[in-house]
N, C-alpha and C positions, 0 to 999 in steps of 0.2 A: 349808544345814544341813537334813536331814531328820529328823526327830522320829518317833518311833512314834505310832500316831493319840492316844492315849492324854495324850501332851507335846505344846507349843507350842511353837514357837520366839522367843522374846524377845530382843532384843540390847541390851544395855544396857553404854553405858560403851565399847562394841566390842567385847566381846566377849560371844558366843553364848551364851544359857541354853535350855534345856528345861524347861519346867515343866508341874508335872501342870493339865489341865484341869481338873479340878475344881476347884485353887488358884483357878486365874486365874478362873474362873465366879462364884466365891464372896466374890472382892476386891476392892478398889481397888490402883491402883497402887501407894498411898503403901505399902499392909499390907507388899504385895510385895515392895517396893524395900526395907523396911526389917527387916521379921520373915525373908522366905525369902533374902535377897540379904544382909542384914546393910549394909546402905547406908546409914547414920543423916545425912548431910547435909539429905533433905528431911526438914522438922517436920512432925509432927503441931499445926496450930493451932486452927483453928475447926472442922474437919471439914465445910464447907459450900462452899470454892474460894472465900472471902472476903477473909481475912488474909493466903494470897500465903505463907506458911512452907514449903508442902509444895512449889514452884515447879520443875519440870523441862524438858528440851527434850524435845519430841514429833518428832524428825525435824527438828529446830532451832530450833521453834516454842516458846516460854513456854507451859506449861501448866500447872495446877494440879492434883497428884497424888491429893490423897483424893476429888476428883470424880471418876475416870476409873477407871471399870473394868478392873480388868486384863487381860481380853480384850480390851480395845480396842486393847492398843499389839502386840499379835500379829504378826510380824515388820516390826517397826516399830523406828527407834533410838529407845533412850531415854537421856539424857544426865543423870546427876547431879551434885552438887558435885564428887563425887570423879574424876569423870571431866575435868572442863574440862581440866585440865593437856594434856590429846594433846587436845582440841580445836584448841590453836594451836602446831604443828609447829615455829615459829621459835624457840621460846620453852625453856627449860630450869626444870625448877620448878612455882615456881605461875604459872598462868593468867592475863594481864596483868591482867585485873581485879581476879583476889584479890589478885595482889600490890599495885595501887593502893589496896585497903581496906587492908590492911597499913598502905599508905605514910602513908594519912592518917587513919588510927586512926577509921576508919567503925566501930566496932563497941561498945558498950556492954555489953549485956547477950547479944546475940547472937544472940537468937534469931529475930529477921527476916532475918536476915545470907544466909541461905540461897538463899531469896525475894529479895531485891535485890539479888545477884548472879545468879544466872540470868536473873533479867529483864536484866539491864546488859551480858550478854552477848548475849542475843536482839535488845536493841537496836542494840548497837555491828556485830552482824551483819548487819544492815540499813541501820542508819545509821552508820558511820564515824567521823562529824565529827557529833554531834548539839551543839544549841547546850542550854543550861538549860533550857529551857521544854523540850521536847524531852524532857528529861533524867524533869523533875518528871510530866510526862504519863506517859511510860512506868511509872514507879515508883506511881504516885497510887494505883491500887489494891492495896500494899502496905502494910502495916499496922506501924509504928516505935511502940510504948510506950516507948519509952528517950530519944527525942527525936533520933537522932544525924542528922536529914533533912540536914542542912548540910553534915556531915563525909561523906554517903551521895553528895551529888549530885557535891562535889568529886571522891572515889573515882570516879565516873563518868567524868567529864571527865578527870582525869589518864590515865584507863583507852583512853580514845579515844586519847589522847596516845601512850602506850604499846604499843597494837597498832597504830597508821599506824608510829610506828618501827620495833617488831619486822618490820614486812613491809618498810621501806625497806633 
């Protein structure tokens, strides 16, 4: 994609945005993603890259959205909740992970929910077959006031469960 010097090229979700320079100079990604893009999946939490709400994939990597300037993801992917569904091709729906938060009623209040599914994703894409510890590591520096950690790390594990079938 070529942009007038003026635009940038961001991709996000897969497909191409242009956005004015001065936005992206002036923002974090979270602003981005959520005031110019209209993409309310990641939260605004602590505003510090702490609590893991704002949580996206940077090129498939977990990263944390209100630290990251928006120039930084400059034709770069960037992947929100809304997107995971085309991240797994096999699949029809929701994303084998959100469907295991579904299946085991990972969610109370909700609003980590964001944040511990992109991290669950970033892990499962690395690791497959992670065991609990494993599980709890990846997640530890997100932030659960609802308490749902139990029903969060099952959702995990089913989730592994779930994308080794979908590709079988």
């Amino acid at each position: 994609m070529h942009a007038p010097a003026s635009l940038s090229p961001v991709v996000v979700n897969g497909q191409p945005f242009a956005l004015p320079q001065s936005t992206l100079a002036s923002a974090t990604l979270l602003h981005v993603l959520r005031n110019d893009l209209s993409l309310n999946g990641p939260k605004y939490g602590c505003g510090l890259g702490q609590c893991g709400a704002c949580t996206v994939l940077v090129d498939g990597i977990a990263a944390r959205a209100c630290v990251i300037p928006a120039q930084g993801v400059t034709g770069r992917e960037v992947t929100t909740l809304e997107g995971l569904p085309g991240r797994c091709s096999r699949t029809e729906g929701l994303h084998p992970v959100q469907q295991a938060f579904v299946d085991e009623q990972a969610a109370q209040c909700g609003y980590c929910l964001n944040g511990m599914v992109m991290m669950a994703v970033a892990l499962l894409e690395r690791n497959p077959d992670p065991d609990e510890a494993a599980v709890r590591r990846e997640l530890s520096g997100n932030l659960c006031r609802c308490g749902t950690h139990v029903e969060i790390i099952r959702a995990v594990l089913r989730a592994a469960v779930l994308m080794r079938e979908a590709q079988a």
